[in-house]
C-alpha positions in Angstrom: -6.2 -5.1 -8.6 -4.2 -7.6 -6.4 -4.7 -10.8 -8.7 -2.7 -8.9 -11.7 -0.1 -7.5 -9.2 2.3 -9.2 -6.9 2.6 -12.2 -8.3 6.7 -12.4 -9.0 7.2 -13.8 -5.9 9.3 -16.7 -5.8 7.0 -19.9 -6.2 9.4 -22.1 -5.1 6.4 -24.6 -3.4 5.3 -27.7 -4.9 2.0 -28.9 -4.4 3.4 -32.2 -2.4 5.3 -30.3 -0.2 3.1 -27.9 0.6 0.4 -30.3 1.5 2.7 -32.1 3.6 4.7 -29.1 5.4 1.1 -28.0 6.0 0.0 -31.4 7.3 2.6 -30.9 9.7 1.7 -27.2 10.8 -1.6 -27.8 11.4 -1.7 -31.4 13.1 -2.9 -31.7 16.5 0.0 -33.4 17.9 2.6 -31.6 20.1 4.1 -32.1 23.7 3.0 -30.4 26.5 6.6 -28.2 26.4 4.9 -26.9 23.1 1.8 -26.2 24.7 3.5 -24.5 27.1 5.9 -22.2 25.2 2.4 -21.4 23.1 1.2 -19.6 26.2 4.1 -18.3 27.9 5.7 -16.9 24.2 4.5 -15.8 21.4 6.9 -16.6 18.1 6.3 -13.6 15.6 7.6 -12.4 12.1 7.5 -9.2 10.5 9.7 -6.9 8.2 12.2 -4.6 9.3 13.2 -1.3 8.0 16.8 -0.8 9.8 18.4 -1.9 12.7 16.9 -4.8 14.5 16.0 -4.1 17.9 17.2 -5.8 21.1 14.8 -8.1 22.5 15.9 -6.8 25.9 15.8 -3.3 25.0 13.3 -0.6 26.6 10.9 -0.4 24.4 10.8 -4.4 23.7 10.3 -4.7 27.8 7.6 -2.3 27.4 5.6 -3.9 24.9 6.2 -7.5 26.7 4.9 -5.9 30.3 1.7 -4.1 28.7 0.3 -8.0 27.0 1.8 -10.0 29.8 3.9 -12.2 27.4 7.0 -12.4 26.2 8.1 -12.1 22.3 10.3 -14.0 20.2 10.3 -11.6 17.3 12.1 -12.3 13.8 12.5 -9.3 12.1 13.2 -9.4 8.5 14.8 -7.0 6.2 11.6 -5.4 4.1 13.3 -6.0 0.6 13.8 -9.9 1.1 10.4 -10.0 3.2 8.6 -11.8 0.3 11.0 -14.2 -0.3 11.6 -15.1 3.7 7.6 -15.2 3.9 7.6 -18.0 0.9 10.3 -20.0 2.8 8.8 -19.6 5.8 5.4 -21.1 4.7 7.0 -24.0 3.4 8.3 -24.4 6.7 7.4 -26.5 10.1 8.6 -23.3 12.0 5.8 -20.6 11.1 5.7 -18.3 13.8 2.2 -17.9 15.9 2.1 -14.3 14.0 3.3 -12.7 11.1 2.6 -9.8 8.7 1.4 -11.3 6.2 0.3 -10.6 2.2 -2.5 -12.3 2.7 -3.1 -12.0 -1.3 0.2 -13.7 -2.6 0.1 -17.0 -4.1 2.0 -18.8 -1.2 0.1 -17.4 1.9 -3.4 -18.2 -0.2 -2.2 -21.8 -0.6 -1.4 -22.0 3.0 -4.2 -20.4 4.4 -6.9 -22.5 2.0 -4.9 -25.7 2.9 -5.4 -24.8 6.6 -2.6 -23.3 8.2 -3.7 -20.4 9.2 -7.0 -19.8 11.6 -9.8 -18.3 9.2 -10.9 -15.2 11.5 -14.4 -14.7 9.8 -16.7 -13.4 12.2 -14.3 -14.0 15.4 -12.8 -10.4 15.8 -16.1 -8.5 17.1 -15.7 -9.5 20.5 -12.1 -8.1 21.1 -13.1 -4.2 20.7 -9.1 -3.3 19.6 -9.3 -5.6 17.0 -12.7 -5.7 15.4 -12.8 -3.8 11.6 -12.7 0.1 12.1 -14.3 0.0 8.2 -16.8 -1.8 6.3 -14.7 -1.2 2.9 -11.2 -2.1 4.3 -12.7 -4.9 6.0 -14.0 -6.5 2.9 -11.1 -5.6 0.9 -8.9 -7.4 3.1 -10.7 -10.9 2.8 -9.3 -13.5 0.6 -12.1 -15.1 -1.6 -14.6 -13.9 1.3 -12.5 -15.3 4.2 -11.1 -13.2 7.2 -7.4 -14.6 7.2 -5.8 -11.4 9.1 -6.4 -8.5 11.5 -5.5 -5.4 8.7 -2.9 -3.1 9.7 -5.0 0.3 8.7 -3.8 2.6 6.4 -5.4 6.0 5.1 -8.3 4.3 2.3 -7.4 7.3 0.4 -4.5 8.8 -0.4 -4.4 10.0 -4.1 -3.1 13.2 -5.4 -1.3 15.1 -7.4 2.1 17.6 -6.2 2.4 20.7 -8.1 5.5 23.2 -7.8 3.5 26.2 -6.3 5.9 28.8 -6.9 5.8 27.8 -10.3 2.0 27.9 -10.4 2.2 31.5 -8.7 5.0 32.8 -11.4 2.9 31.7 -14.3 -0.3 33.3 -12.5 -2.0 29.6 -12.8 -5.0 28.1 -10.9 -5.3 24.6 -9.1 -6.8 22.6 -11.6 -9.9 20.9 -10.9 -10.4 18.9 -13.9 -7.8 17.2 -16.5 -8.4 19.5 -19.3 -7.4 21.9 -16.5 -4.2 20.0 -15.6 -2.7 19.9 -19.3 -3.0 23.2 -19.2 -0.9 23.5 -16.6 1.2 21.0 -18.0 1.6 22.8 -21.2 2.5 25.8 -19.6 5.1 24.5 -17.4 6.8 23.0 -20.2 6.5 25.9 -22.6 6.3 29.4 -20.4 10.0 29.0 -18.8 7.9 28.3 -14.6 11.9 28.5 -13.1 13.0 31.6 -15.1 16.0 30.6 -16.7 15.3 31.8 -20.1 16.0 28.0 -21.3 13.3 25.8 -22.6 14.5 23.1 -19.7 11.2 22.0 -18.0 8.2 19.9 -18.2 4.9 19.1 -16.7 4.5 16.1 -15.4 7.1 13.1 -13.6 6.6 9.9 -13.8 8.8 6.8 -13.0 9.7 3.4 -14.3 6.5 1.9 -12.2 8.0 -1.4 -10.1 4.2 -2.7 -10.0 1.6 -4.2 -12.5 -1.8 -3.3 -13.4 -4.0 -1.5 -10.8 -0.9 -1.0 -8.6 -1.6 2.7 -7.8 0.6 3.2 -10.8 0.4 7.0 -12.2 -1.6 5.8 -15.4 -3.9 3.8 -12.9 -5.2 7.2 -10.9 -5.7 8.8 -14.8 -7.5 6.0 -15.8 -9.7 6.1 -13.3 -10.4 10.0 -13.9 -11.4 9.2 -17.4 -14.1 6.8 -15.7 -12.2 3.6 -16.5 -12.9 0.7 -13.3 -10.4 0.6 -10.9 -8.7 -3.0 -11.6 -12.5 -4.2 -12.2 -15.6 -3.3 -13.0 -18.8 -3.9 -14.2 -20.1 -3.8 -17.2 -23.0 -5.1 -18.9 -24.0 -7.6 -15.5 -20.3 -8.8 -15.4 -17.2 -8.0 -14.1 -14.6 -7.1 -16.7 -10.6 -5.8 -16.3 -10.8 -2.0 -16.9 -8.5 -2.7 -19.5 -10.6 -3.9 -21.5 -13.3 -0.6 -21.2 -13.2 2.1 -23.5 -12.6 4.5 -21.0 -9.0 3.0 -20.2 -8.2 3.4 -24.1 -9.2 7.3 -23.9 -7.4 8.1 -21.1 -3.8 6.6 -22.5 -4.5 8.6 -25.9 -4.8 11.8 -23.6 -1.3 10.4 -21.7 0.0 9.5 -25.3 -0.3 13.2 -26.0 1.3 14.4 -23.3 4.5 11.9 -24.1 4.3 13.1 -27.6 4.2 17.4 -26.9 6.7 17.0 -24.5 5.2 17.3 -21.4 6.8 14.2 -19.5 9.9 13.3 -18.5 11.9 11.9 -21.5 13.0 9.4 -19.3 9.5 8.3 -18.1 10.1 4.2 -19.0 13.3 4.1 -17.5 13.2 6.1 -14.3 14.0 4.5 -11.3 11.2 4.9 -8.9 13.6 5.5 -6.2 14.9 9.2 -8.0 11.3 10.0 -8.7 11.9 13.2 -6.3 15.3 14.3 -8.1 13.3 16.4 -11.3 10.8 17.8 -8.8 13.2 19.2 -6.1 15.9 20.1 -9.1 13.5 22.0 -11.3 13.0 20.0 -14.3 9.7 19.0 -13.4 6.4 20.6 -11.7 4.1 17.8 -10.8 3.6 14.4 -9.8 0.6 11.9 -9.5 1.2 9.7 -6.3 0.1 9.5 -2.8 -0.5 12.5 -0.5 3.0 11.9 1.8 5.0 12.7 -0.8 3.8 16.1 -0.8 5.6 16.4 2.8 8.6 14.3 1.8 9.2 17.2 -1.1 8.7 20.1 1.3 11.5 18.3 3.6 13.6 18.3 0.4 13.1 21.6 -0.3 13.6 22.7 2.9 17.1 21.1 3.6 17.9 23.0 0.4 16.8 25.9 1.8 15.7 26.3 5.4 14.2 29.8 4.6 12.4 29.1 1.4 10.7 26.0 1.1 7.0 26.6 0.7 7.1 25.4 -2.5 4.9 22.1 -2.5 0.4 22.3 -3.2 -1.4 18.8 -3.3 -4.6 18.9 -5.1 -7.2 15.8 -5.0 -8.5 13.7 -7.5 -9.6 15.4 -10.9 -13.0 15.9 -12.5 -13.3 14.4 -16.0 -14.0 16.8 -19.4 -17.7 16.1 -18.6 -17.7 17.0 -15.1 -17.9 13.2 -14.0 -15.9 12.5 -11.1 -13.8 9.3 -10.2 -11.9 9.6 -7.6 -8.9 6.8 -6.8 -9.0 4.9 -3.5 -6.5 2.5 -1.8 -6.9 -0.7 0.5 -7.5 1.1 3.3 -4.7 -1.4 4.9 -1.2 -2.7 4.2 -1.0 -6.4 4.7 -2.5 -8.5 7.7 -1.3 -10.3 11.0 -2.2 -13.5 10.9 -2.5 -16.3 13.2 -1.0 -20.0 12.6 -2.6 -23.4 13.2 1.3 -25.0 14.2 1.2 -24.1 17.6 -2.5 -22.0 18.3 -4.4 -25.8 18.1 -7.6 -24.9 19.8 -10.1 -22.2 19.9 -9.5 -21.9 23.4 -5.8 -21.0 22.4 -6.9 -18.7 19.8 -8.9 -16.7 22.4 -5.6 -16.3 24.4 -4.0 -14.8 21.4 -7.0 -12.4 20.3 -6.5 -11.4 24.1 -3.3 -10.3 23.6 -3.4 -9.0 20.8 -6.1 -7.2 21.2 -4.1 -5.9 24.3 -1.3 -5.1 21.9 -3.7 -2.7 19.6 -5.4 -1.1 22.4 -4.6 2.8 22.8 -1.4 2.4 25.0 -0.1 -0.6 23.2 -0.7 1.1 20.0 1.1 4.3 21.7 3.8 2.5 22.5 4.4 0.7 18.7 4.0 4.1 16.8 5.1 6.6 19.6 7.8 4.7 21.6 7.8 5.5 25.4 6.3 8.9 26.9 8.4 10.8 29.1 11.3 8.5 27.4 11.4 9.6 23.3 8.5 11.3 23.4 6.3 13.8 25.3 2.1 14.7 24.3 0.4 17.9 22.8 -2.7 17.4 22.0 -2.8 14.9 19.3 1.0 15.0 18.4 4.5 13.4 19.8 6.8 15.7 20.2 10.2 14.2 20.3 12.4 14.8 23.7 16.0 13.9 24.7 16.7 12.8 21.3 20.9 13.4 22.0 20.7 9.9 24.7 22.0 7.3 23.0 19.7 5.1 25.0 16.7 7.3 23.6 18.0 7.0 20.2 17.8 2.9 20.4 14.0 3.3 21.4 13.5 6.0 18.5 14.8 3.9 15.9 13.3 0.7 17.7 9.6 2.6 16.9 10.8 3.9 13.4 12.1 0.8 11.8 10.6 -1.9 13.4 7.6 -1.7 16.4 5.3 -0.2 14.5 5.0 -2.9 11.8 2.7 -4.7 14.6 0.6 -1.8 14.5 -2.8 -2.8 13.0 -4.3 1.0 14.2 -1.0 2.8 14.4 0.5 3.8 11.5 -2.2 6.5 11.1 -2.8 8.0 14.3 -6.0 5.7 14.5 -5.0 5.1 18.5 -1.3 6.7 19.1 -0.4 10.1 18.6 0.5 11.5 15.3 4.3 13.0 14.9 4.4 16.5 14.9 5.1 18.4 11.6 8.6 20.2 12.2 6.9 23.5 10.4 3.4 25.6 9.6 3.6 24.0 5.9 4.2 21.1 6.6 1.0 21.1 9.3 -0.7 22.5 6.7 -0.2 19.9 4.6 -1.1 17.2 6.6 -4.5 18.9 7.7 -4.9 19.1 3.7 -4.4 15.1 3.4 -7.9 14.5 5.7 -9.4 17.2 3.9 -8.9 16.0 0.4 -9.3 12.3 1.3 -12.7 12.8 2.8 -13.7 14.9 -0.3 -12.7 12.0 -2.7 -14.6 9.3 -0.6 -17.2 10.3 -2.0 -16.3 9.7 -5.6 -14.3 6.6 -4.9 -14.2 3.9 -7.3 -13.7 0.7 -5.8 -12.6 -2.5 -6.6 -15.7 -5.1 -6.3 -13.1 -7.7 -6.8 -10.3 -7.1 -4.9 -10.6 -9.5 -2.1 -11.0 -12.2 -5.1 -8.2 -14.3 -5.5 -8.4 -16.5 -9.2 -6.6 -19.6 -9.2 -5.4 -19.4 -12.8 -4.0 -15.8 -12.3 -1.9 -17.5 -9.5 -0.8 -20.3 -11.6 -0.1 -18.2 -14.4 0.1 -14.6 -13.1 4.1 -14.3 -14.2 3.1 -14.9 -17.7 0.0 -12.6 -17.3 0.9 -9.9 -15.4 3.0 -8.0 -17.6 1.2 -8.3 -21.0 -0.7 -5.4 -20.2 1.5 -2.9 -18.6 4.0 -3.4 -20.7 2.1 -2.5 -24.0 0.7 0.7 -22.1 4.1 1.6 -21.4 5.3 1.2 -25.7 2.2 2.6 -26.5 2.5 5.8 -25.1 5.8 5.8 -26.2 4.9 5.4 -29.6 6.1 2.0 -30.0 3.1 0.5 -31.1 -0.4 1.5 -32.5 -3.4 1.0 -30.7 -4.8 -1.8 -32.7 -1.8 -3.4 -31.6 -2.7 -2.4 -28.0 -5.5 -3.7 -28.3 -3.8 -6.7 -29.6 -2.3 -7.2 -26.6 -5.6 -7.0 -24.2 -6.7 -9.9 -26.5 -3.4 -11.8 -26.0 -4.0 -11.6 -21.9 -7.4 -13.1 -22.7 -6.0 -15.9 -25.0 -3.2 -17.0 -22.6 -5.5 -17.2 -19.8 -7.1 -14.2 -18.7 -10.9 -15.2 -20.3 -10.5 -18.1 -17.6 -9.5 -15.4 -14.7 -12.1 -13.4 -15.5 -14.5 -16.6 -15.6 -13.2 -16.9 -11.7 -13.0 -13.6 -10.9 -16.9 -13.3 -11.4 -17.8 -16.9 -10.0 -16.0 -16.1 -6.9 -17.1 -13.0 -6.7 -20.5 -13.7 -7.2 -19.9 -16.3 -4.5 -18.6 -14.3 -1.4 -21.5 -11.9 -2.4 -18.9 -8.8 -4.5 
């Protein structure tokens, strides 16, 4: 749930200078030359992933010719895009559009104090911009206001990667509920999967999780297997944490278990997230619980260990509960928003203008261009894929890595083949794979658990969300340790309520209630 995560970034706004920074952004005055560079430029700021491209580069001249405007683009490093985004709204220089979080503390200021153009119920009439889902749609609001145009992303993507050879060796079967997967567990850890003779391996790989609650943590999918809500849910006529539910207590004494016997890492609190791979691809451990691309990331490991014996990688959906039951994990459905300032897009007749190009930028060939690059240039079609071509020119390489690391951030349809083409797999397993992902997702749909609340944003969980955030997480994680009991687990659920959370959750349902969650 979005109002217990992401709330460390830097809060370095005071109420008086916000509300006077804003005044600024969103006051009618202006020159004409700012009128003017409104409609013959458009300012933008999004996050980079490597080299910045040129701005009078190919691909840049490409994307400028097919909206018929130019671009003034700041591209920020990914890893300081949070902070630059808080700075930035402090500012008089917000850019006409930027990717935005539109859930953080500092864009949810800014937006509610009017800086940014509410969107609700303007984007039907531009046909590449208008909401491809219902869900995504609603989960993207921020306390039942349209702030941003969602950049799509797969609204499910939960899984688990299991070594396959290893499965084979020990004459296993995919699982298809939990009691199934610690059996699997159990075995990898105590039937010698790699053949080494050593008692060396265990089942399942988990990470120091960078997030907070309902962050698509590991423990978050289980969770929601055992039946737990997903962030929140309802219980008795009112919306309650899933912390708080019995179901979340049952499914951490099952993980508790596993921690205890052996069959996690050792290693599971400290991990950095970043290695997560390493135990998989060196043998040490034969599953992980994350999204379905690292499935293909794996079999890429795997295979630059071994071009010619690789096929070592199965991703299995969501699991059925002891009962039967079945929860199944979503996501979003998007990554952030493009939004649209008030500093320089004064009127609605301005506004229109922008839709217009944006909507030009998100159409099929704008959105070709963003996540493909330039056919006949990088690229050349089959079917639905992008094949790379002349990938040895220099000059092809800048529009490659122009696509890769930067471009397709402005892709609200891109990123998942929604409009452009989809990059071919390199190999049959990995194609396999990926047909697997659409397979599995629209499975799980159909058990989903959402998250009624997520486009809610309570004030007192931003005011106080550092404080909050980590109570819970961070007694899961010496729970299942064995660091503490769970009374004193439970301890701590009553702690978040007592240092504010009975007031979030007070919020949470009033503002739910009121943008009709």
């Amino acid at each position: 749930m979005t109002i217990f995560s992401r709330r460390r970034l830097a809060a370095a706004m005071t109420t008086a200078l916000t509300t006077a920074l804003l005044a600024s952004a969103c006051s009618g005055g202006g020159d004409d030359k700012t009128s003017q560079a409104a409609s013959d430029e458009l300012t933008v700021m999004a996050p980079l992933f490597g080299t910045a491209p040129d701005p009078s580069g190919e691909l840049q001249q490409a994307v400028e010719k097919q909206i018929g405007k130019k671009l003034k683009i700041t591209w920020v490093p990914n890893a300081e895009y949070g902070d630059k985004s808080n700075v930035t709204l402090a500012s008089d220089k917000i850019p006409d559009v930027m990717v935005a979080n539109e859930k953080s503390p500092s864009f949810v200021k800014a937006a509610e104090a009017g800086a940014f153009w509410d969107l609700t119920g303007k984007l039907d009439k531009y046909p590449n911009l208008k909401p491809v889902d219902e869900q995504t749609a609603k989960n993207s609001m921020t306390n039942g206001k349209t702030y941003g145009i969602y950049r799509i992303r797969p609204l499910l993507r939960s899984g688990i990667v299991i070594r396959k050879d290893w499965m084979a060796k020990l004459g296993l079967k995919d699982p298809e509920t939990v009691d199934d997967l610690y059996a699997i567990a159990k075995a990898f850890t105590e039937r010698d999967p790699d053949g080494n003779g050593k008692k060396d391996t265990y089942g399942l790989i988990i990470p120091k999780w960078p997030g907070n609650y309902a962050s698509a943590s590991p423990y978050d999918v289980v969770e929601t297997w055992f039946g737990a809500p997903n962030g929140w849910g309802e219980r008795d006529g009112k919306l309650v944490p899933g912390f708080d539910t019995p179901e979340f207590l049952a499914a951490n004494r099952w993980l508790r278990k596993w921690v205890t016997e052996g069959l996690v890492n050792p290693d599971f609190a400290t991990l950095d997230s970043a290695n997560w791979n390493d135990p998989f691809v060196q043998g040490k451990g034969g599953m992980i619980i994350d999204v379905n691309v690292r499935a293909t990331q794996l079999l890429d490991l795997f295979k630059e260990k071994n071009p010619k014996d690789f096929d070592k990688v199965t991703l299995i959906g969501n699991l059925k509960r002891s009962d039967g039951q079945k929860f199944s994990y979503p996501f979003t459905g998007y990554n952030m928003v493009i939004a649209i300032s008030k500093q320089h897009i004064r009127t609605e007749e301005q506004l229109d203008q922008v839709l217009q190009t944006l909507d030009k930028l998100e159409s099929k060939e704008g959105s070709i261009l963003l996540a493909n690059g330039i056919e006949g240039r990088n690229f050349k079609a089959d079917g639905k894929y992008a094949v790379p071509i002349n990938q040895d020119d220099p000059k092809v390489k800048a529009i490659q890595n122009d696509v890769d690391k930067a471009f397709i951030q402005l892709g609200t349809r891109a990123a998942v083949g929604v409009s452009a083409y989809q990059p071919l797999p390199s190999d049959a397993a990995s194609r396999e794979m990926r047909e697997r992902f659409d397979i599995l997702m629209n499975e799980d749909l159909k058990t989903a658990v959402f998250n009624p609340a997520l486009s809610v944003i309570a004030p007192t969980a931003v005011s106080k969300g550092q404080t909050l955030d980590t109570i819970v997480p961070d007694a899961r994680i010496k729970y299942l340790s064995g660091a503490i009991t769970e009374d004193q687990l439970k301890a701590q659920i009553k702690r978040w309520y007592d240092s504010g959370g009975t007031q979030i959750a007070k919020e949470v349902n009033d503002l739910a209630a009121k943008a009709g969650g």
